[in-house]
C-alpha positions as CSV (number, residue, x, y, z in Angstrom):
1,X,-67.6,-91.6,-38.8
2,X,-65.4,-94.9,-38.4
3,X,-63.5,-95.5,-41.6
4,X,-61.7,-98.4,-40.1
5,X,-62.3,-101.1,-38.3
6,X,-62.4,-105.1,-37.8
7,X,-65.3,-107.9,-38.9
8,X,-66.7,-109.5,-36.2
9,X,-66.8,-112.8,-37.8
10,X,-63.1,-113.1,-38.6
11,X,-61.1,-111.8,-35.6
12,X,-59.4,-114.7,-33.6
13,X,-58.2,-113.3,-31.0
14,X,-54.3,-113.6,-31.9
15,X,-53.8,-109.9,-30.6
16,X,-51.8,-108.9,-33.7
17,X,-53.3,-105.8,-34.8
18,X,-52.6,-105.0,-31.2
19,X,-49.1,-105.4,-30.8
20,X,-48.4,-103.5,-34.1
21,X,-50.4,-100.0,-32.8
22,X,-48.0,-98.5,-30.7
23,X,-51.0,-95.8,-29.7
24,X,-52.9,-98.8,-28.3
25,X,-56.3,-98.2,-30.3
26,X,-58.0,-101.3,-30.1
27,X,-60.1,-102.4,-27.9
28,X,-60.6,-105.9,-26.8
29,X,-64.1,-107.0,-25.5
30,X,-65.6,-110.3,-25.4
31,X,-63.1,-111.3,-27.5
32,X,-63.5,-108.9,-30.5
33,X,-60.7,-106.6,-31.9
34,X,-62.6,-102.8,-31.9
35,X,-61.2,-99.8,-33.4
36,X,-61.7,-97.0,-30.7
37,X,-61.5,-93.9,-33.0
38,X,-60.8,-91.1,-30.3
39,X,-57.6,-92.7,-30.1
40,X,-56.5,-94.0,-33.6
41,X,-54.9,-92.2,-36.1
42,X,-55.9,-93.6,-39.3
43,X,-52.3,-95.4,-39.8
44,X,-54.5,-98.6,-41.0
45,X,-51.3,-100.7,-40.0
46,X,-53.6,-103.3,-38.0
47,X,-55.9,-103.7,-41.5
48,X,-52.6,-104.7,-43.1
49,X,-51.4,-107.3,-40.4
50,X,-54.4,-108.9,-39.7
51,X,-53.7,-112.8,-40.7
52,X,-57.6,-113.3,-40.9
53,X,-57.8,-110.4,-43.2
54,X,-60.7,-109.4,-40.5
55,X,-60.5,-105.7,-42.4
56,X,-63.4,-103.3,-42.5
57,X,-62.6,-100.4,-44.8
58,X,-64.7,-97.9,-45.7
59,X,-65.4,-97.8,-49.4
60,X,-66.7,-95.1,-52.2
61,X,-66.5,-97.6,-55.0
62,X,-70.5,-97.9,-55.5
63,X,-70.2,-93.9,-55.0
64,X,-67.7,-92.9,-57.8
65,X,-69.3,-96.0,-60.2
66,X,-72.4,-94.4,-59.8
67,X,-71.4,-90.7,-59.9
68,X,-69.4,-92.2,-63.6
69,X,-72.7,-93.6,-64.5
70,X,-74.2,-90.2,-64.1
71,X,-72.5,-88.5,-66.5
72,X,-71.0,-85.7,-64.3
73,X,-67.6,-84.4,-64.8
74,X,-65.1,-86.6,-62.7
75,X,-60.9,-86.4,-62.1
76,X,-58.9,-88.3,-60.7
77,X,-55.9,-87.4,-58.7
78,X,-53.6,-90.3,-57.9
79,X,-50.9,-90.4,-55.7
80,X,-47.2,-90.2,-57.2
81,X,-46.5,-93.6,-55.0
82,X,-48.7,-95.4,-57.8
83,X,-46.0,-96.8,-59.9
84,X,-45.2,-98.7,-57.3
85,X,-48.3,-100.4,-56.8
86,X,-49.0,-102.2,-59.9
87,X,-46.8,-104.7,-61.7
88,X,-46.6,-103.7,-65.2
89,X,-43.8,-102.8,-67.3
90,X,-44.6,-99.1,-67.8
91,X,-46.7,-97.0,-65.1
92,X,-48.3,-95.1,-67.6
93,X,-50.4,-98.4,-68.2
94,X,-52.0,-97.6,-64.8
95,X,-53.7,-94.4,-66.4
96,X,-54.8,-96.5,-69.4
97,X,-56.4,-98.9,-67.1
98,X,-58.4,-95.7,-65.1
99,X,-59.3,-94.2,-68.4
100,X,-61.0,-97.6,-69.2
101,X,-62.4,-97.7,-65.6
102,X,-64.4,-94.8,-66.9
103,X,-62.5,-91.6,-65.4
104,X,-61.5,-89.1,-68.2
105,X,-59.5,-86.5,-67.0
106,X,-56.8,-87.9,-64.8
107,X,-54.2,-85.7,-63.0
108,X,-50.9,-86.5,-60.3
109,X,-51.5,-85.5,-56.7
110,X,-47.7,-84.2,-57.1
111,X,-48.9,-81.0,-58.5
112,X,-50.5,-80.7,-55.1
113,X,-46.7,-81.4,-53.3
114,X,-45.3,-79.1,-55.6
115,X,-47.4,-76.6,-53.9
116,X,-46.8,-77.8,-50.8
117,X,-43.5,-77.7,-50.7
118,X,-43.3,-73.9,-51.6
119,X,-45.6,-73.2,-48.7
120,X,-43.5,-75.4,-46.8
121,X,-40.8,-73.1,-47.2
122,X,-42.3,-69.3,-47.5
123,X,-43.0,-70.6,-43.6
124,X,-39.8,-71.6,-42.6
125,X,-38.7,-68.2,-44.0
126,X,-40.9,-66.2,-42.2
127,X,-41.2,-68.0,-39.0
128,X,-38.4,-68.0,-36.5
129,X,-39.4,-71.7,-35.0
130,X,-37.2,-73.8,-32.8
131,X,-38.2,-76.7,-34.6
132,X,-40.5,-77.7,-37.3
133,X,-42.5,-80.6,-38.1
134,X,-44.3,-81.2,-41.4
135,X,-47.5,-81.9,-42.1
136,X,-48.1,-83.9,-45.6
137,X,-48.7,-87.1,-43.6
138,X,-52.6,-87.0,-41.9
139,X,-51.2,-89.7,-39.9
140,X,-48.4,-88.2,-37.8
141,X,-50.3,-85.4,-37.6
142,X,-53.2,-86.9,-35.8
143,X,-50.7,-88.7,-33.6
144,X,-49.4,-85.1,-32.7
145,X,-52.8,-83.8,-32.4
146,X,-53.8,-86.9,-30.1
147,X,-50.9,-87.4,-28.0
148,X,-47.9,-84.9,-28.7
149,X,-50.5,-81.9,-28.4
150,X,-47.7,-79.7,-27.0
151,X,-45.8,-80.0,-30.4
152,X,-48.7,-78.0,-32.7
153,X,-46.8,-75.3,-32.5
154,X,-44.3,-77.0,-34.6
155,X,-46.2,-77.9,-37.5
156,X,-46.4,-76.3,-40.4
157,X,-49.9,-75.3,-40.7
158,X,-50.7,-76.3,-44.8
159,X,-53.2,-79.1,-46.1
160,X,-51.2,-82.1,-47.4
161,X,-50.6,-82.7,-51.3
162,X,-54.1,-84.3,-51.3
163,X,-55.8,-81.4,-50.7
164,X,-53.9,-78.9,-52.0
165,X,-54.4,-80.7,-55.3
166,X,-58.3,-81.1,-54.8
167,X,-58.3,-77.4,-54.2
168,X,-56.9,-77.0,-57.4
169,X,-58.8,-79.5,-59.5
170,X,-61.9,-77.5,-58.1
171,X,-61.0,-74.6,-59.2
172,X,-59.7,-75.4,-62.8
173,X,-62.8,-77.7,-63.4
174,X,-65.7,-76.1,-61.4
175,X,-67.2,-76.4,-57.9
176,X,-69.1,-79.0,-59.1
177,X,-66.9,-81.4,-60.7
178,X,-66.1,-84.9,-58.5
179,X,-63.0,-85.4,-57.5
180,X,-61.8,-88.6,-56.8
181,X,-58.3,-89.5,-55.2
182,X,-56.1,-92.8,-55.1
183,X,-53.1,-93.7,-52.8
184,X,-51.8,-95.9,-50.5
185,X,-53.0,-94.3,-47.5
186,X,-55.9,-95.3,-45.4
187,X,-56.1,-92.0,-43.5
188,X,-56.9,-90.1,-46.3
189,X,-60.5,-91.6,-46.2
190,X,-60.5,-90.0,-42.9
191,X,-58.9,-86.4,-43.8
192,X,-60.9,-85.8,-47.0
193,X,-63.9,-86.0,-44.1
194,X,-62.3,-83.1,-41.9
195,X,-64.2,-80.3,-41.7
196,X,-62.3,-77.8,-42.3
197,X,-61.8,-78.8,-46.2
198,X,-65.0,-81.0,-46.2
199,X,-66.1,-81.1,-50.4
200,X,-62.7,-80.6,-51.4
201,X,-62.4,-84.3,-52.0
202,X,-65.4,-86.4,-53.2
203,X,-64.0,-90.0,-52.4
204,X,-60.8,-91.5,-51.6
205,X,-60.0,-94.6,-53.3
206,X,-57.0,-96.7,-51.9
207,X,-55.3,-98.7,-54.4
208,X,-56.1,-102.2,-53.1
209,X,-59.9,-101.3,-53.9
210,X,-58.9,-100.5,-58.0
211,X,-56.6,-103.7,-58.1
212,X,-60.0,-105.5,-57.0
213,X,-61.7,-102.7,-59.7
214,X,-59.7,-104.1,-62.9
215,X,-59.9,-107.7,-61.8
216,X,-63.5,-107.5,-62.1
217,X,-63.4,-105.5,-65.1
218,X,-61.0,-108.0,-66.5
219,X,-58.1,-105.5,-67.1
220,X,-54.8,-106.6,-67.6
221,X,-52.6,-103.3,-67.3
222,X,-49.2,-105.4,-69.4
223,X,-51.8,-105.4,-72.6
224,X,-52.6,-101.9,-72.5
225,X,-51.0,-99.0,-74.2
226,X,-49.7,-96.3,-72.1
227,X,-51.4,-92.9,-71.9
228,X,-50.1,-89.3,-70.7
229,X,-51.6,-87.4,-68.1
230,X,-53.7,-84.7,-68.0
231,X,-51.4,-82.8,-66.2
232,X,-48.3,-83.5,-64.2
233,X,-46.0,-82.0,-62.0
234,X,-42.0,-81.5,-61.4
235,X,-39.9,-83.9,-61.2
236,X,-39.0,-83.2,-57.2
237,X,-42.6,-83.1,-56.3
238,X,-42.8,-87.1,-57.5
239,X,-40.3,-87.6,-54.9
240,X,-42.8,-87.3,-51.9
241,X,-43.7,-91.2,-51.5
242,X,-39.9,-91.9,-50.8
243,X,-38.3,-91.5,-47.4
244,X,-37.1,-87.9,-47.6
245,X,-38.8,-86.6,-50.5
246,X,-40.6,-83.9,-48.5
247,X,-37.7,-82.1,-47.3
248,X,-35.3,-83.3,-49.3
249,X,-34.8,-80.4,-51.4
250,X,-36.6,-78.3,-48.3
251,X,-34.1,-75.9,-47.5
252,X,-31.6,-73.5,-49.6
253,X,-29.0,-70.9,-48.3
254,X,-28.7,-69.4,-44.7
255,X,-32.0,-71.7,-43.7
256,X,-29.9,-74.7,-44.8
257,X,-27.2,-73.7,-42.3
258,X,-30.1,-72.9,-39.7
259,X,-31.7,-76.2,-39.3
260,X,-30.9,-80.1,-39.7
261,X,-33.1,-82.6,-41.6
262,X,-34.6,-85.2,-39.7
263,X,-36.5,-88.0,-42.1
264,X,-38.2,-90.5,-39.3
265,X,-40.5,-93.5,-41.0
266,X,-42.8,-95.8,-39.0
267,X,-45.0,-94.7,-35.9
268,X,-42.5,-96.0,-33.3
269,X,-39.6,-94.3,-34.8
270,X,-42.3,-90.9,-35.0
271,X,-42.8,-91.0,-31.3
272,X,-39.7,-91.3,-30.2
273,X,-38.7,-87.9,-32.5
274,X,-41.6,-86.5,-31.0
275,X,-40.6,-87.5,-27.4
276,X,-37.3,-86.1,-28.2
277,X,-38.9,-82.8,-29.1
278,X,-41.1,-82.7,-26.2
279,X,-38.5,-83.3,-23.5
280,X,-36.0,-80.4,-25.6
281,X,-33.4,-82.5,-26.1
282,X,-33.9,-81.8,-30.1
283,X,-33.2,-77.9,-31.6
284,X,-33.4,-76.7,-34.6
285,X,-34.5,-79.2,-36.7
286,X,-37.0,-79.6,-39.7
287,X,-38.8,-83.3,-39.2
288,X,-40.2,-85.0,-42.1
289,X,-42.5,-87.7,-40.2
290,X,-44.1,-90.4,-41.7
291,X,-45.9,-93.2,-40.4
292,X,-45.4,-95.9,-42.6
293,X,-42.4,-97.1,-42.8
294,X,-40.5,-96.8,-45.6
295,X,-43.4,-93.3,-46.5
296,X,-45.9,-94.2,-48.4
297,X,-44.3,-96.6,-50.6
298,X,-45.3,-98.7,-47.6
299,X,-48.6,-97.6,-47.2
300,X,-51.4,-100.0,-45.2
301,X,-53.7,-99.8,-48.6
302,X,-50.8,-100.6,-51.2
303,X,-51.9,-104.3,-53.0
304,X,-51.1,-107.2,-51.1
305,X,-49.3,-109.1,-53.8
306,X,-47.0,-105.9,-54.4
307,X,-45.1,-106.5,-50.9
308,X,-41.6,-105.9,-51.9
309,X,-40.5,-103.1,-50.5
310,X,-37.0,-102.3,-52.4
311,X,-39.0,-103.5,-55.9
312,X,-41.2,-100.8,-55.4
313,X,-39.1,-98.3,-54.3
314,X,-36.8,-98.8,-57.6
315,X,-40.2,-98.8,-59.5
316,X,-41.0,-95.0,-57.8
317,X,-37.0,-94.6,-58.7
318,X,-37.4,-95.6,-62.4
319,X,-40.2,-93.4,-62.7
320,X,-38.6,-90.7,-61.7
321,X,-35.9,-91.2,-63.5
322,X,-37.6,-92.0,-67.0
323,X,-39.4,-88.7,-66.5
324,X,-36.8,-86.7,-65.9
325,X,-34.8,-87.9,-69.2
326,X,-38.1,-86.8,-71.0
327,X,-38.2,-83.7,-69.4
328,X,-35.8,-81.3,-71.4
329,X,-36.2,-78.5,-69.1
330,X,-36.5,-79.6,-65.4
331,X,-36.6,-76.2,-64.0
332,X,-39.6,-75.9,-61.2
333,X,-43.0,-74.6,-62.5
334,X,-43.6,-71.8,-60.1
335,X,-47.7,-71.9,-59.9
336,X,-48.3,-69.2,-57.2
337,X,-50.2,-67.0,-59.1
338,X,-52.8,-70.1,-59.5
339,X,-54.0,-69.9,-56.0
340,X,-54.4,-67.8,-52.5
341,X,-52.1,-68.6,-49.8
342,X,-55.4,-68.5,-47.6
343,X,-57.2,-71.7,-49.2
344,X,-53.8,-73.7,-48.6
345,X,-54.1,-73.3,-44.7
346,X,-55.0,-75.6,-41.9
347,X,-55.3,-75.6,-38.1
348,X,-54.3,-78.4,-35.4
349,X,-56.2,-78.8,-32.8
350,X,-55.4,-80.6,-29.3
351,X,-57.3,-83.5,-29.9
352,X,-55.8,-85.8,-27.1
353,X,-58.8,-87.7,-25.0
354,X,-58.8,-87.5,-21.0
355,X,-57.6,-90.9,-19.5
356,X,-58.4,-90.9,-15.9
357,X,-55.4,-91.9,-13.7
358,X,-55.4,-95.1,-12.2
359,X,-54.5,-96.0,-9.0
360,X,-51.7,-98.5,-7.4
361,X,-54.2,-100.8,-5.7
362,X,-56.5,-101.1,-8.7
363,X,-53.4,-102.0,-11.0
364,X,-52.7,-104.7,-8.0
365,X,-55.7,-106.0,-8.2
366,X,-55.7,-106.6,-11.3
367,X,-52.1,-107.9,-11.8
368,X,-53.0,-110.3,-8.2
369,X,-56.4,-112.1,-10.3
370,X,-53.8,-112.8,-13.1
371,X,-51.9,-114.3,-10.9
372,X,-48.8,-111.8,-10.9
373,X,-48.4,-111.4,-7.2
374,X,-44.6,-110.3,-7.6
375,X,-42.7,-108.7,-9.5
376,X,-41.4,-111.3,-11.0
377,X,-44.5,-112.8,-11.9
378,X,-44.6,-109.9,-14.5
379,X,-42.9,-111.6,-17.5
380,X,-43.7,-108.6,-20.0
381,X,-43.7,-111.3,-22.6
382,X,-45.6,-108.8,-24.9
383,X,-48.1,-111.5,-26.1
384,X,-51.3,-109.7,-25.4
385,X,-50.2,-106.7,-27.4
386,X,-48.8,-104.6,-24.3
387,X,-45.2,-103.9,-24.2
388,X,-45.3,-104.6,-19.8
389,X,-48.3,-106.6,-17.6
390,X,-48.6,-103.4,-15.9
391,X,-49.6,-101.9,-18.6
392,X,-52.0,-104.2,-19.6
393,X,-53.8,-104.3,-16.3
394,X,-54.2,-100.8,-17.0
395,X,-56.0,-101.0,-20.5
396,X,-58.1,-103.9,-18.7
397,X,-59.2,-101.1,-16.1
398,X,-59.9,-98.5,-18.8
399,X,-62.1,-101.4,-20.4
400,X,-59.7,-101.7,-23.5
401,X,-58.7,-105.1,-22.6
402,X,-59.5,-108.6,-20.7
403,X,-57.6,-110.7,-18.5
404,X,-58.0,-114.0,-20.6
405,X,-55.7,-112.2,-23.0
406,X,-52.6,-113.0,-20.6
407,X,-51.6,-116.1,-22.3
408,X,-49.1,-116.9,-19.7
409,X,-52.1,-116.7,-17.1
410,X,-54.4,-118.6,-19.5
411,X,-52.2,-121.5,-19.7
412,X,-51.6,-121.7,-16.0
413,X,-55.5,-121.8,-15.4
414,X,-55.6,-124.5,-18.2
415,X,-52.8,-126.1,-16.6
416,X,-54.4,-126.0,-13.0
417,X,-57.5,-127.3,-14.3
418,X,-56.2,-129.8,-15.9
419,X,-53.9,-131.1,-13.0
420,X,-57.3,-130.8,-10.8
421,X,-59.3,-133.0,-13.8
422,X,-55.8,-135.5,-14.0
423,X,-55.0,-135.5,-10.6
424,X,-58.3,-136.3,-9.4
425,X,-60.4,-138.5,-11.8
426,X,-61.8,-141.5,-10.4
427,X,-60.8,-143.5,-13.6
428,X,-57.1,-145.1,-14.6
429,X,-55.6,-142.2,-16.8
430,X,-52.5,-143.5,-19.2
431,X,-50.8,-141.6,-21.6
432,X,-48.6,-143.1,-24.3
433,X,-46.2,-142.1,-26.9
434,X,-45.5,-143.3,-30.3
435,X,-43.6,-146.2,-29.3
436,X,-46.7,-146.6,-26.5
437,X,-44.2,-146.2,-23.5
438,X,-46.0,-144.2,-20.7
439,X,-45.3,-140.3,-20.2
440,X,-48.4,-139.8,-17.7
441,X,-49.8,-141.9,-14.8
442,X,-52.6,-140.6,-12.6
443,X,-53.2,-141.5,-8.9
444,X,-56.1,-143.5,-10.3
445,X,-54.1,-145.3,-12.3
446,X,-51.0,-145.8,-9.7
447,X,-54.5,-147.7,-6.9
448,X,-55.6,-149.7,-10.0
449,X,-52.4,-151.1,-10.9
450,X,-50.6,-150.8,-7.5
451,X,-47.5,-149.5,-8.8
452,X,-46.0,-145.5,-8.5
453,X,-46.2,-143.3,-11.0
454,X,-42.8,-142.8,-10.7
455,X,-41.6,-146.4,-11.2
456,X,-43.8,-147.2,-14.4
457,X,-43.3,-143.5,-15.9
458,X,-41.2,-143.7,-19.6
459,X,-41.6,-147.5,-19.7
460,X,-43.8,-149.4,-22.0
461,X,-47.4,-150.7,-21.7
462,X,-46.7,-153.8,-22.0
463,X,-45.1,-154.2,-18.9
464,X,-48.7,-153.6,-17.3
465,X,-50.8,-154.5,-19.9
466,X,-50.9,-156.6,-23.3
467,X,-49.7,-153.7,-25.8
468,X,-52.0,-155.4,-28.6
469,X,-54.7,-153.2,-28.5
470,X,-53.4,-150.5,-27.9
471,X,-50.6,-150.9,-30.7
472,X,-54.0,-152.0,-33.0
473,X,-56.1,-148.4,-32.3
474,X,-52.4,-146.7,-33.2
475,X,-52.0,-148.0,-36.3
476,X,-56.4,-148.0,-37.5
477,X,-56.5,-144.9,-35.9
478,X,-59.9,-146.3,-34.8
479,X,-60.4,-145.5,-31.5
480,X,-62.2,-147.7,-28.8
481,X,-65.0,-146.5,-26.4
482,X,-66.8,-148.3,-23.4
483,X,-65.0,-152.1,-24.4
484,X,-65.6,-154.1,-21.3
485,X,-62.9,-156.4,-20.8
486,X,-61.5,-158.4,-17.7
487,X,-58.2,-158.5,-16.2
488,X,-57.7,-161.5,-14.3
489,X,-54.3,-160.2,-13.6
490,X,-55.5,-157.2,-11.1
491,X,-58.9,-158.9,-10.9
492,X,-60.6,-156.0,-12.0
493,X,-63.4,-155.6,-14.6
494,X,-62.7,-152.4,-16.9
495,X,-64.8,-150.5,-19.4
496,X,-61.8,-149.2,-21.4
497,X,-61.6,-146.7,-23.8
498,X,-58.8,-146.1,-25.9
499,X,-58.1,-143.1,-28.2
500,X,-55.4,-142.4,-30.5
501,X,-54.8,-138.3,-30.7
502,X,-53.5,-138.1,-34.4
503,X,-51.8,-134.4,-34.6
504,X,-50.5,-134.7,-30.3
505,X,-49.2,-138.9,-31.9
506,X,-50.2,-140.1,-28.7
507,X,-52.2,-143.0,-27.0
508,X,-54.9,-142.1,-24.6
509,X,-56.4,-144.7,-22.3
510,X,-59.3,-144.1,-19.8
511,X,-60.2,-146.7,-17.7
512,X,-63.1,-147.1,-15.8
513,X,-63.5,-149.5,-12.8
514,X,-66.4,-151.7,-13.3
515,X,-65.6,-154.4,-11.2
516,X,-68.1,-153.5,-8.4
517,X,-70.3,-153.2,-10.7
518,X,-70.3,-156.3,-12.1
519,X,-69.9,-157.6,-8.5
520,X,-73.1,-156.1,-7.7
521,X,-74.7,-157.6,-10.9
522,X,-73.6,-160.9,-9.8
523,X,-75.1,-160.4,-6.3
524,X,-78.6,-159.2,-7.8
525,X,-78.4,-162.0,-10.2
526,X,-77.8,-164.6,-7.5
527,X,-80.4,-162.9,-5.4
528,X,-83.2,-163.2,-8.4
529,X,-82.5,-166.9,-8.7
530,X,-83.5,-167.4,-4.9
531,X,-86.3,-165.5,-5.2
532,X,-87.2,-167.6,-8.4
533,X,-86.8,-170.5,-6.5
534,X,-89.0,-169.8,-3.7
535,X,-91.3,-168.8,-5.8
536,X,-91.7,-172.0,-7.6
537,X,-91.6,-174.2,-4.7
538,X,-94.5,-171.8,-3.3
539,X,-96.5,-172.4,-6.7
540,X,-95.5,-176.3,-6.4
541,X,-96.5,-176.3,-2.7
542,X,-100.3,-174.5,-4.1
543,X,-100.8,-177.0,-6.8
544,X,-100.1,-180.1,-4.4
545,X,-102.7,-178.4,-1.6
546,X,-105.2,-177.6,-4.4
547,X,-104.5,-181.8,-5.8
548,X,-105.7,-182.8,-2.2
549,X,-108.4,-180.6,-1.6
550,X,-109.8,-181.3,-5.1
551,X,-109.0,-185.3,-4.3
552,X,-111.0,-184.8,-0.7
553,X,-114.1,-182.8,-2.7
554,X,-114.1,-185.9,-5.3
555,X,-114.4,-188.7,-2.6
556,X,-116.5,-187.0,-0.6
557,X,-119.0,-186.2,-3.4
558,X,-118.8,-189.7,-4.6
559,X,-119.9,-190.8,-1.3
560,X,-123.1,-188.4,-0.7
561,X,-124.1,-189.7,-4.2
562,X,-124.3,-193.0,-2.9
563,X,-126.0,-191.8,0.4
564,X,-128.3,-190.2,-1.5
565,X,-128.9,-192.6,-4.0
566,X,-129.7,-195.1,-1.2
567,X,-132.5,-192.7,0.2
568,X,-133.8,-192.4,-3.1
569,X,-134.3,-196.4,-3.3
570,X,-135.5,-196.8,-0.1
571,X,-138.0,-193.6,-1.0
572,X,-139.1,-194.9,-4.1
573,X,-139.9,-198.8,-2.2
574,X,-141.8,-197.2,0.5
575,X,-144.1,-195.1,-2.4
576,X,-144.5,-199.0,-4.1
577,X,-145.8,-200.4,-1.4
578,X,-148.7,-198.1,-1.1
C-alpha cells in the first residue's frame, strides 16, 4: 500500500523532494515527482519540503470519526513528542482538546518505551554482539533492511514504543477495542500495516492531521482546562523524542564499560554510521539512529507553524521537567509481569531491491546526449537532486529520472535555440535597456542598418533611430505591434513592433522589412492603371465605331425610304391612269 506520495496537480518540477532523500526514492517521469515504495523508507522528509505542498498522505481521519460515531471502545496513544507540537501554555491542554475530539480513554506511547527500553537491555545482556543498533525508529530500520541488509544482525529485534504500547492497550482493554496512535512520524502509518503485528494498531494519526481536526472543530487548546492521563509512564521513558533518549540511560555497570554510545540524527548522518559499521571500522558500539534530525521532535508530520526546533525541544524539556517535580517517587515502574517477552519481538528481513548493474558505455551515452562529453563537462552542480551527473545518467537508465532535469543542459539547449532563432531571423532584432541603449544586435539588424553589431552595441537608440517611440511604449507600457512606418533615412519601409518586457525592464524591437513589399504594391498598382487605361480607350475606340456604324445605318435608311417612296408614287400614278 503507498502511504506516501506526491499530487499530480501540484508538483513543479523544482527537484526538491529529490535532493533531500539521500536513498533516491523518487521517481521522475514526464515531469511528475513519484514515490517508488520498494525503495523509500517512510522518512516523509520530501512531504515536508515540498514548497507546493504537493503532499499525498494517507489518512484514517474519516476511519476513527466514524469508528467514534460507533460507539466502540477507542484509546488513544500519543506520542511523548506531543508537547512539542502544539502552542499552548500547558501540554496537558492537548488531552483536553482529544477528550473533546471524542476519544475517552487516552494513554502516553511512553509506557510502550518504558518497555522497550528493558528489552533493549535484557538483549544486550544476553547477547555478546559486536555492535548494536536499535530499533524504536521504523525509519532507520527500513533503511537497514533496504540497503544496509548486512547490519540485521545488529539490531535489536523488539517492536518500537508504538507497538509495544498497542500490545498493551489490547490487552488491558480487549481484542476488540480501537486503538488509535498520534506522533510526528509518517512511517508509523506504514509500520502499524506490517504484518507481522498487523491489528495491533487501528490507525495512525500524525499530528498535522489533529491540528487540522481542532481547527475545524473550533478548538482553541489556551481556553481549555488541562486533564490527566489515563495512564502514563516514567519519567526516562518521556525522554525518547530527544536526541539520545533511547540509550541515554541504556547501559549500567560492566556493559557501560563494554560499549560506547553513538546517538546519530538525520538520514545522511544514519548512513554514514551504518557505512562505518559495514566497512568494520566501528566496534563495540550501541547506535541510537534516528532519521529525523534532531529525533522525532523533528518529525516530517509535526505542524507546520510549530517549526522551531530549540522552542520545542525546551517544550519536551519543560515537560519533563514539570513532571518529574510532581512525581514524588521517580523510581522506574518495573511492568514485566504485564506481558510475555514473546509478543514484544520482531524480525528484519533483507528487504533491499535488485538494481541491475549498468554499463560504462550506457552511462556515456547518456552523459554524451546531455552534452557532457568530458569530464569536465560534469559540473555535479547537484541541481537535479543527484549528488554527481554520473549518477544521474544512471537513475535516467533505471527509468527514475529524465535528461531535461539537467538544468545546466536545459539552458544550453535554450541557449542554442535561441542563438539559432537570434542569429538567424530574417527581421531587425534590437534589444534595449532601461535607459534604451542597445545590449543585443542581430545580423538582421547589423544588413538593415549597415552598421556592426559591435560598433552600435551599449549605445543608445537614438543614434539609429528617433528614441520617441520607443521611450513612449516604456513608459505606457503599451506595446506596439505591426505599425508600418517609413524610414527615409535607410529607405526602408518597416512594419515595427515594439514591446516593453515589464519584469526583464527591457525594450524589444522586431522589425520587419516591408519595403519590397510595398515596392511590389507600387508596381502592381502602376500596372492596374495601364491596364485601366487601355481598357478605356478600347471602350472609347467601341463607342466611336458603334457612333459610325449607327451614323452609316441612319443615312442609308433615310435614303431607301426615299427610293422607296419614289416607287410608291410612280406605282400609285401608273394605277391612276387606268
Amino acid at each position: 500500500m503507498n502511504f506516501l506520495n506526491f499530487s499530480k496537480a501540484n508538483c513543479k518540477n523544482c527537484y526538491k523532494c529529490l535532493r533531500y532523500c539521500p536513498v533516491k526514492a523518487i521517481q521522475i517521469k514526464n515531469e511528475q515527482a513519484t514515490i517508488i515504495e520498494e525503495r523509500c523508507i517512510g522518512c516523509g522528509q520530501c512531504m515536508r519540503i515540498c514548497p507546493q505542498d504537493a503532499r499525498k498522505v494517507k489518512s484514517d481521519i474519516k476511519n476513527v470519526k466514524r469508528v467514534l460515531n460507533a460507539n466502540r471502545k477507542v484509546v488513544v496513544s500519543i506520542a511523548p513528542s506531543f508537547s512539542a507540537a502544539f502552542d499552548v501554555d500547558n501540554p496537558l491542554k492537548i488531552i483536553r482538546g482529544l477528550e473533546l475530539l471524542g476519544f475517552n480513554n487516552i494513554e502516553e506511547t511512553a509506557i510502550g518505551a518504558q518497555i522497550v527500553t528493558e528489552l533493549y537491555r535484557d538483549f544486550i545482556k544476553e547477547n555478546n554482539l559486536k555492535n548494536i543498533i536499535t530499533t524504536s525508529c521504523p525509519s532507520s530500520c527500513y533503511l537497514i533492511e533496504k540497503y544496509f541488509p548486512s547490519l540485521i544482525d545488529y539490531t535489536i529485534p523488539v517492536v518500537s514504543p508504538m507497538l509495544a504500547h498497542g500490545k498493551l492497550i489490547k490487552k488491558k482493554y480487549g481484542m476488540d477495542s480501537f486503538v488509535v496512535f498520534i506522533g510526528p512520524c509518517t512511517a508509523k502509518k506504514i509500520e502499524s500495516d506490517n504484518f507481522q503485528h498487523k491489528g495491533v494498531i487501528d490507525a495512525v494519526l500524525n499530528f498535522e492531521e489533529i491540528l487540522e481536526w481542532f481547527e475545524d472543530e473550533k478548538i482553541y487548546l489556551n481556553n481549555l482546562t488541562p486533564k490527566e492521563f489515563d495512564n502514563s509512564s516514567d519519567i526516562n521513558s518521556l525522554k525518547y523524542p530527544l536526541k539520545g533518549g533511547v540509550i541515554g540511560n541504556l547501559l549500567q555497570g560492566e556493559f557501560k564499560e563494554k560499549y560506547s554510545l553513538i546517538t546519530v540524527d538525520g538520514i545522511e548522518e544514519c548512513m554514514q554510521v551504518f557505512e562505518s559499521l559495514q566497512n568494520n571500522t566501528l566496534e563495540n558500539v550501541v547506535v541510537e539512529a534516528h532519521v529525523c534530525t534532531g529525533s522525532c521532535i523533528g518529525g516530517a508530520a509535526m505542524p507546520k507553524e510549530e517549526n522551531d526546533f530549540y522552542k520545542k525541544k525546551l517544550r519536551v524539556s519543560k515537560y519533563i521537567s514539570d513532571k518529574n517535580s510532581a512525581i514524588e517517587d521517580n523510581a522506574e515502574t518495573n511492568i514485566k509481569n504485564d506481558y510475555e517477552i514473546k509478543d514484544f519481538i520482531k524480525k528484519m528481513y533483507d528487504r533491499s531491491y535488485f538494481k541491475e548493474e549498468v554499463s560504462e558505455e550506457k552511462i556515456t551515452k547518456v552523459l554524451n546526449e546531455m552534452g557532457k562529453y568530458a569530464k569536465i563537462d560534469e559540473l555535479n552542480c547537484g541541481a537535479c537532486g543527484y549528488d554527481s551527473c554520473r549518477k544521474k545518467a544512471i537513475a535516467i537508465i533505471e527509468g527514475m529520472a529524465e535528461k531535461n532535469m539537467c538544468l545546466p543542459y536545459m539552458r544550453s539547449k535554450a541557449e542554442s535555440l535561441k542563438n539559432i532563432i537570434f542569429e538567424n531571423s530574417p527581421n531587425a532584432i534590437i534589444l534595449m535597456d532601461n535607459e534604451l541603449n542597445i545590449i543585443e544586435f542581430n545580423p538582421s539588424a547589423e544588413k538593415f542598418f549597415g552598421v556592426e553589431s559591435s560598433k552600435i552595441k551599449f549605445k543608445p537608440i537614438s543614434k539609429l533611430l528617433d528614441d520617441e517611440i520607443f521611450y513612449r511604449v516604456k513608459m505606457d507600457k503599451k506595446n506596439i505591434y505591426r505599425q508600418k512606418v517609413y524610414y527615409d533615412k535607410y529607405n526602408k519601409v518597416v512594419l515595427q513592433n515594439i514591446l516593453y518586457l515589464e519584469k526583464q525592464n527591457v525594450v524589444l524591437s522586431i522589425m520587419v522589412d516591408a519595403t519590397m513589399e510595398e515596392s511590389n504594391k507600387k508596381e502592381l498598382n502602376r500596372v492596374k492603371e495601364q491596364t485601366i487605361d487601355a481598357a478605356q480607350s478600347v471602350i472609347e475606340k467601341q463607342m466611336r465605331v458603334a457612333q459610325e456604324i449607327a451614323s452609316l445605318l441612319g443615312e442609308t435608311t433615310a435614303e431607301t425610304k426615299v427610293i422607296l417612296t419614289k416607287l410608291k408614287n410612280i406605282s400609285n400614278g401608273e394605277m391612276g391612269e387606268l
